[in-house]
Residue frames relative to the residue before (quaternion, step in Angstrom):
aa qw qx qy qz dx dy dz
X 1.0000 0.0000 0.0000 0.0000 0.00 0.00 0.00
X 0.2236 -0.8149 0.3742 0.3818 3.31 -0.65 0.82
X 0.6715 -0.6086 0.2231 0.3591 3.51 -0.94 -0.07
X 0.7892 0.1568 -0.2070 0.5565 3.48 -0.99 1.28
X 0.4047 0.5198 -0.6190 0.4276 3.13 0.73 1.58
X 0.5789 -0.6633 0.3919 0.2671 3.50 -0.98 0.06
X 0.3657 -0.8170 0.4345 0.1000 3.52 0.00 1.83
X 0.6397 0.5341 -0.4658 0.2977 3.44 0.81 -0.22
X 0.5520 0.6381 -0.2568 0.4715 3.06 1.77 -1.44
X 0.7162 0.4955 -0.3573 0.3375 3.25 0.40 -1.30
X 0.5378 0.5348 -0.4014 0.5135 3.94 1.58 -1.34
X 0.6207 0.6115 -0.3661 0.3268 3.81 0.41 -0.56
X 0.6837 0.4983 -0.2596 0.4656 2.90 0.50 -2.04
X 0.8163 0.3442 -0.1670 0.4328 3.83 0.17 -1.29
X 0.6176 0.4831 -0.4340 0.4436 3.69 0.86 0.74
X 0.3772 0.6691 -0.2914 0.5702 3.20 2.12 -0.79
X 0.8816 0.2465 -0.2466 0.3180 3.45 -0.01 -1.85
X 0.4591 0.6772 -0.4096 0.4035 3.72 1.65 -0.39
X 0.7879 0.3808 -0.3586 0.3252 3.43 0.67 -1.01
X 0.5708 0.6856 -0.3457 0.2909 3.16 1.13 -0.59
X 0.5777 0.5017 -0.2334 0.6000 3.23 1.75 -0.91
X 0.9047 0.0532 -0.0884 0.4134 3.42 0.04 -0.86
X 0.6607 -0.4570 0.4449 0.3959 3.74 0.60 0.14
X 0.7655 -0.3908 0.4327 0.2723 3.54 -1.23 0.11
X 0.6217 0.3996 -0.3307 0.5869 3.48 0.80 -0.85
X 0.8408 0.2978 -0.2325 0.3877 3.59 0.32 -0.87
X 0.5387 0.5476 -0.3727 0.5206 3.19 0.64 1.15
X 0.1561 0.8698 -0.4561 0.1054 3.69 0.86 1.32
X 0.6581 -0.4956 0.3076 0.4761 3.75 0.00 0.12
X 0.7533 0.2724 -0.2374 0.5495 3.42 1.13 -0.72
X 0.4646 0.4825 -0.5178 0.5322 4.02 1.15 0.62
X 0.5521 0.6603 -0.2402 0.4488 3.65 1.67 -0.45
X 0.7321 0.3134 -0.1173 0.5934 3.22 0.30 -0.97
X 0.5524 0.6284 -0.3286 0.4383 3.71 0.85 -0.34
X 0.5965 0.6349 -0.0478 0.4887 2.96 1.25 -1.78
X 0.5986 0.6893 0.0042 0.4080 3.25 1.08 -1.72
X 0.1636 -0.8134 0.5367 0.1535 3.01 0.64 -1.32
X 0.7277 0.3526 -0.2655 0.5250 3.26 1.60 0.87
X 0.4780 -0.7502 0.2092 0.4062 3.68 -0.79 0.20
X 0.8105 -0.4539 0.1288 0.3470 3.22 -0.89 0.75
X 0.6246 0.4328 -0.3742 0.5315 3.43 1.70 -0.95
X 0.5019 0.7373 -0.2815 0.3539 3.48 0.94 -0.09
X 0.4690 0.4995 -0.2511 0.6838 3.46 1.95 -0.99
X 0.7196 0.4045 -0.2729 0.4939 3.64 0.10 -1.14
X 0.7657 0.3676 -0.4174 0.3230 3.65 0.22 -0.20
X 0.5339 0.4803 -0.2794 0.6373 3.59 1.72 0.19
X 0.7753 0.1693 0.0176 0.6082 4.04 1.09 -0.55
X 0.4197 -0.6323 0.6186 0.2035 3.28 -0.52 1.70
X 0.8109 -0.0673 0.2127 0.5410 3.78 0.31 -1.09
X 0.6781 -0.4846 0.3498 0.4277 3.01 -1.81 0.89
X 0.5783 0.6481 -0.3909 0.3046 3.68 0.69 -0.69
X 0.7724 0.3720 -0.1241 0.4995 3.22 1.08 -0.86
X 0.5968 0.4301 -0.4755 0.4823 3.17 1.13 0.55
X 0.5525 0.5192 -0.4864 0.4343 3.75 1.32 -0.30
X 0.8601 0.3622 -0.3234 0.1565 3.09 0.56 -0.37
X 0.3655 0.7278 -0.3898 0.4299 2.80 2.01 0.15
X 0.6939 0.4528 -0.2454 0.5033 3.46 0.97 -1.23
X 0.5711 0.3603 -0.5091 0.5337 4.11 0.68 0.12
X 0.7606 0.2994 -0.4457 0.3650 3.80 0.01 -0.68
X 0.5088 0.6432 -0.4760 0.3176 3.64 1.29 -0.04
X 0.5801 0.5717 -0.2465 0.5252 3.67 1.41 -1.63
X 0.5438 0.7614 -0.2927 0.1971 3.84 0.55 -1.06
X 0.8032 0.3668 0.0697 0.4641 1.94 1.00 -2.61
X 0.5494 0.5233 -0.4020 0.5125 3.66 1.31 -0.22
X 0.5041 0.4075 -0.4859 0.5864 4.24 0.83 -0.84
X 0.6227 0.5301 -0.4581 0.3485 4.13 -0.20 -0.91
X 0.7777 0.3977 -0.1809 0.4520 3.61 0.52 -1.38
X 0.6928 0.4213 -0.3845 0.4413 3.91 1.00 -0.25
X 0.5772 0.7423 -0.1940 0.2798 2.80 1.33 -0.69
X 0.8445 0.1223 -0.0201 0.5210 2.97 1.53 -1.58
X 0.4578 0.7068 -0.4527 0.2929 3.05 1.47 0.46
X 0.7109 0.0606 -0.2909 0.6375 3.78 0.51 0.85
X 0.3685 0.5964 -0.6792 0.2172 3.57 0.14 1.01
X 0.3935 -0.7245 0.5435 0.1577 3.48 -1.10 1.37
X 0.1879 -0.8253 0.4824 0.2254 3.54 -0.14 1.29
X 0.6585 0.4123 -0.4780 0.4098 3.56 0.69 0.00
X 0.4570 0.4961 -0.6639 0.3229 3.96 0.35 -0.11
X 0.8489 -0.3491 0.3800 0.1145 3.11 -1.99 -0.14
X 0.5359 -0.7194 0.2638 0.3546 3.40 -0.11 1.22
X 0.4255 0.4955 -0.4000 0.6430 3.71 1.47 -0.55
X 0.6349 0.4213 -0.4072 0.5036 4.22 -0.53 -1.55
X 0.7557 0.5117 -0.2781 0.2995 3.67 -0.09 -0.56
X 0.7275 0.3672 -0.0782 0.5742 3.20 1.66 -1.17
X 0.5486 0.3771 -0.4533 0.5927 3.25 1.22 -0.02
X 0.6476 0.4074 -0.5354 0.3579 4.08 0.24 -0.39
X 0.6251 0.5967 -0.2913 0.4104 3.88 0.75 -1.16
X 0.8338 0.1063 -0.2908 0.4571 3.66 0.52 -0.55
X 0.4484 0.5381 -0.4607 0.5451 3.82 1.23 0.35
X 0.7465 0.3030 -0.3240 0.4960 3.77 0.69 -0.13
X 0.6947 0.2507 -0.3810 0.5562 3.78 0.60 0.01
X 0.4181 0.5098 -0.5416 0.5216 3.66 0.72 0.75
X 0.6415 0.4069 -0.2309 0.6080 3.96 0.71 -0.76
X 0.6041 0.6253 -0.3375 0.3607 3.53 0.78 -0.45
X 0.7237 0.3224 -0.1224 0.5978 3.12 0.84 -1.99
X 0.7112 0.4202 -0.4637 0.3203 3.95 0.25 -0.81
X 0.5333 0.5963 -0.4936 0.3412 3.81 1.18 -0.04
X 0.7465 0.1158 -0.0964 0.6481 3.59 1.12 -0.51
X 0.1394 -0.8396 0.5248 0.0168 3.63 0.38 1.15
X 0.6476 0.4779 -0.4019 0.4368 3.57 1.17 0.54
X 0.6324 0.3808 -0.4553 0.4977 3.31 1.34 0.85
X 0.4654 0.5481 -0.4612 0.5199 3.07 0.96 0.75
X 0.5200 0.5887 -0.3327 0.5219 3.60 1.50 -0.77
X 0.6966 0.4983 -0.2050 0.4738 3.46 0.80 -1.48
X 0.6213 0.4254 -0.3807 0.5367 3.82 0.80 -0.81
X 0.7312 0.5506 -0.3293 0.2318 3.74 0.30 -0.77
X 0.5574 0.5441 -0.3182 0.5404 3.25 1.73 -1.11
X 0.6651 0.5972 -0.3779 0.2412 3.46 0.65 -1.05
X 0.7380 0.4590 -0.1249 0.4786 3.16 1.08 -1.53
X 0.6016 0.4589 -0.3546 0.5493 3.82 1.32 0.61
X 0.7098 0.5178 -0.0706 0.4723 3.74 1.60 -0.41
X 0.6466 -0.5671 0.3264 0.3922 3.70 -0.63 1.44
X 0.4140 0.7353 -0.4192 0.3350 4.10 1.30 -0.19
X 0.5599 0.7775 -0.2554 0.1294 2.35 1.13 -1.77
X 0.7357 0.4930 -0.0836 0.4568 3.29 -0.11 -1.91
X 0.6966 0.3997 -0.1391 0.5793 4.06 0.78 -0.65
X 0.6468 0.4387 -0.3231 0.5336 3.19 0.68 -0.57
X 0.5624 0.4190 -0.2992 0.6471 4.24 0.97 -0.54
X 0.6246 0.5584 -0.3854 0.3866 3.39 0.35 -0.54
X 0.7720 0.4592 -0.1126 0.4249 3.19 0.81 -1.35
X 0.6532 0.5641 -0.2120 0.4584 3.31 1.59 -0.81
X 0.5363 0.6042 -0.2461 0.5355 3.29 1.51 -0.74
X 0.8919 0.1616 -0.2285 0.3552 3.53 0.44 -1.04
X 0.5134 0.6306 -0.3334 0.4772 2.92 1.73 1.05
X 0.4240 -0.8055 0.2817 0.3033 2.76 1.75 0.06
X 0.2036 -0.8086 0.5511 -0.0334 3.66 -0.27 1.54
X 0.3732 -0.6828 0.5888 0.2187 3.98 -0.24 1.10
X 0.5200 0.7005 -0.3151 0.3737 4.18 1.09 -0.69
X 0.8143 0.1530 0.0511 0.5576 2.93 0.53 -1.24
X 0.3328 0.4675 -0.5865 0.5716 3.99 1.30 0.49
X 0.6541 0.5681 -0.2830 0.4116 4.01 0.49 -1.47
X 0.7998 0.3226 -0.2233 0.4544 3.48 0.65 -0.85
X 0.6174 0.4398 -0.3034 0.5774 3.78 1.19 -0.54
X 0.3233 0.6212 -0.6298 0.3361 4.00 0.67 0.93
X 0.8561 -0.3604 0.3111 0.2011 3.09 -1.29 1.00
X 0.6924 0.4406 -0.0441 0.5697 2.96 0.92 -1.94
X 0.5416 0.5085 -0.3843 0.5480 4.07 0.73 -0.67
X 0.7697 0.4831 -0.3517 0.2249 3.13 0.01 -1.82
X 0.5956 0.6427 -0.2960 0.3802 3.45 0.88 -1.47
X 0.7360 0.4017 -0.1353 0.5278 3.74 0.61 -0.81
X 0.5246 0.6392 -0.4154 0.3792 3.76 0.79 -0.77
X 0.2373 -0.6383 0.5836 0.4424 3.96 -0.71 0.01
X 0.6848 -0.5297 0.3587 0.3490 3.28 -1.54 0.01
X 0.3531 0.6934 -0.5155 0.3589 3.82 0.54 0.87
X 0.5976 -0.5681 0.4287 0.3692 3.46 -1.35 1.56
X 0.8242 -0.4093 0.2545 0.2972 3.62 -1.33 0.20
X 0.6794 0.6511 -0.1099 0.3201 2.82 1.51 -1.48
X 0.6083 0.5617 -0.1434 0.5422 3.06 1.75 -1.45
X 0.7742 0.4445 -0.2096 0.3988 3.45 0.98 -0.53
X 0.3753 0.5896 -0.3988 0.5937 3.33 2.00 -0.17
X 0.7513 0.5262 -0.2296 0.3255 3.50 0.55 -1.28
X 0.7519 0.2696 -0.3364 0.4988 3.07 0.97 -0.42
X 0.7156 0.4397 -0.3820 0.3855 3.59 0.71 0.31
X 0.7117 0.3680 -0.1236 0.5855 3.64 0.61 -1.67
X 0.5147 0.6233 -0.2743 0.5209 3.68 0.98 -0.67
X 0.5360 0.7303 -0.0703 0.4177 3.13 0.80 -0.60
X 0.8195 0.1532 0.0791 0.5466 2.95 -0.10 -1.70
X 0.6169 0.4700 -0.3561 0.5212 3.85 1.22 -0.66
X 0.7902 0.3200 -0.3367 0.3998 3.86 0.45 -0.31
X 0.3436 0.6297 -0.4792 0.5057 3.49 1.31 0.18
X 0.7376 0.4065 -0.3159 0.4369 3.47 0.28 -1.85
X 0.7765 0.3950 -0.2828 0.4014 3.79 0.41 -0.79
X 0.6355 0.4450 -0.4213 0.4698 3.33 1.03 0.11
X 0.6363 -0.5763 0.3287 0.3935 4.05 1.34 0.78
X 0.6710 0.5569 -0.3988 0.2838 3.55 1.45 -0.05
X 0.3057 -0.7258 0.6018 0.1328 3.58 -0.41 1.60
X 0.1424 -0.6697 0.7075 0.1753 4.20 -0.54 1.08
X 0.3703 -0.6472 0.5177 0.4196 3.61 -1.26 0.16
X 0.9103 -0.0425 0.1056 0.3981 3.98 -0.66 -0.90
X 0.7300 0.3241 -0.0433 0.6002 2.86 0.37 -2.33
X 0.6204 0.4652 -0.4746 0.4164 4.17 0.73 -0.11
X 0.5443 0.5382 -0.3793 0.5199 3.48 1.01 -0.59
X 0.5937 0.5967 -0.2628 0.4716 3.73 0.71 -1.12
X 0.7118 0.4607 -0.1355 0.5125 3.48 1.00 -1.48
X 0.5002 0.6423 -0.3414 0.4698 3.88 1.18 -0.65
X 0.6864 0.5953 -0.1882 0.3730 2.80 0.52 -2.19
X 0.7022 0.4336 -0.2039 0.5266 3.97 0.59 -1.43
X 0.6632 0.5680 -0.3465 0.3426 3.32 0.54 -0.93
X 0.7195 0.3819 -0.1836 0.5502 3.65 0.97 -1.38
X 0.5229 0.5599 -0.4637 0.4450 3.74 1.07 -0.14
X 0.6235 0.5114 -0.3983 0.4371 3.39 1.15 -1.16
X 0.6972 0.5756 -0.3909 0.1727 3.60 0.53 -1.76
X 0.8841 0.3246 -0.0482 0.3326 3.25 1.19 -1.46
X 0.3882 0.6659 -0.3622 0.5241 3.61 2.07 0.28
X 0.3463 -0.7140 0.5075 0.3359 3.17 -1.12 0.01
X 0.6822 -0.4897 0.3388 0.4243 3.55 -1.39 0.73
């Protein structure tokens, strides 16, 4: 590792890129810290446990899809203008590093799961403050959050990790499609 970089990031970055490659199992603290470029007591002295580094590294990924996402979203355009900028920008988001989309997929198939929302929630997700506006809500069908992530962000994050690169107008076509799935008629 070189010096004065940041070991926590670095335990992140290479537990992120491990799972993406190999799943959870293949991502032990010491394929970590290996990964890492550091030694294993070294992971542990930034991460009580592997647990707590997955989840450090989902509310890390989260919070970066949160900040591209909404950093030029135009809250007065149009609840559609709004949804086409949010999932056309974290679609550019995740396919620039398509291993956090790798990392979001394993999660959301994996006992993490359920803790890992848990933690995001009472940390507070800007995503889904953005989507539970007034102005969302009124149009949303009636399905629990989850079901509506799925059919939109869901979406676009398991595409990216399954290697599929859509060109424009499919992204364009995504975008309408998941507006349709989860709006009412």
């Amino acid at each position: 590792m070189t010096p004065g970089m940041d070991r926590p990031a670095a335990v992140r970055r290479a537990l992120r890129d491990l799972v993406a490659e190999r799943g959870f199992h293949g991502a032990s603290m010491g394929a970590v810290a290996k990964e890492a470029g550091v030694a294993t007591g070294t992971a542990y002295t930034h991460y009580e446990s592997k647990d707590e580094l997955v989840y450090a590294t989902y509310l890390e990924i989260k919070a970066g899809l949160s900040a591209a996402v909404l950093e030029d979203l135009d809250a007065s355009a149009s609840p559609f203008d709004q949804w086409n900028h949010m999932l056309t920008t974290a679609y550019d988001y995740l396919s620039e590093q398509p291993e956090r989309a790798r990392f979001l997929s394993q999660l959301e198939e994996s006992p993490y799961y359920e803790e890992a929302h848990a933690r995001l929630a009472q940390a507070g997700d800007p995503l889904v403050e953005a989507a539970q506006s007034q102005e969302f809500r009124k149009l949303l069908i009636d399905l629990p959050d989850q079901v509506i992530y799925a059919l939109s962000l869901g979406v676009a994050v398991r595409l990216i990790a399954a290697g599929i690169q859509l060109k424009a107008e499919e992204v364009d076509n995504l975008v309408s499609a998941t507006w349709r799935a989860v709006t009412r008629p």
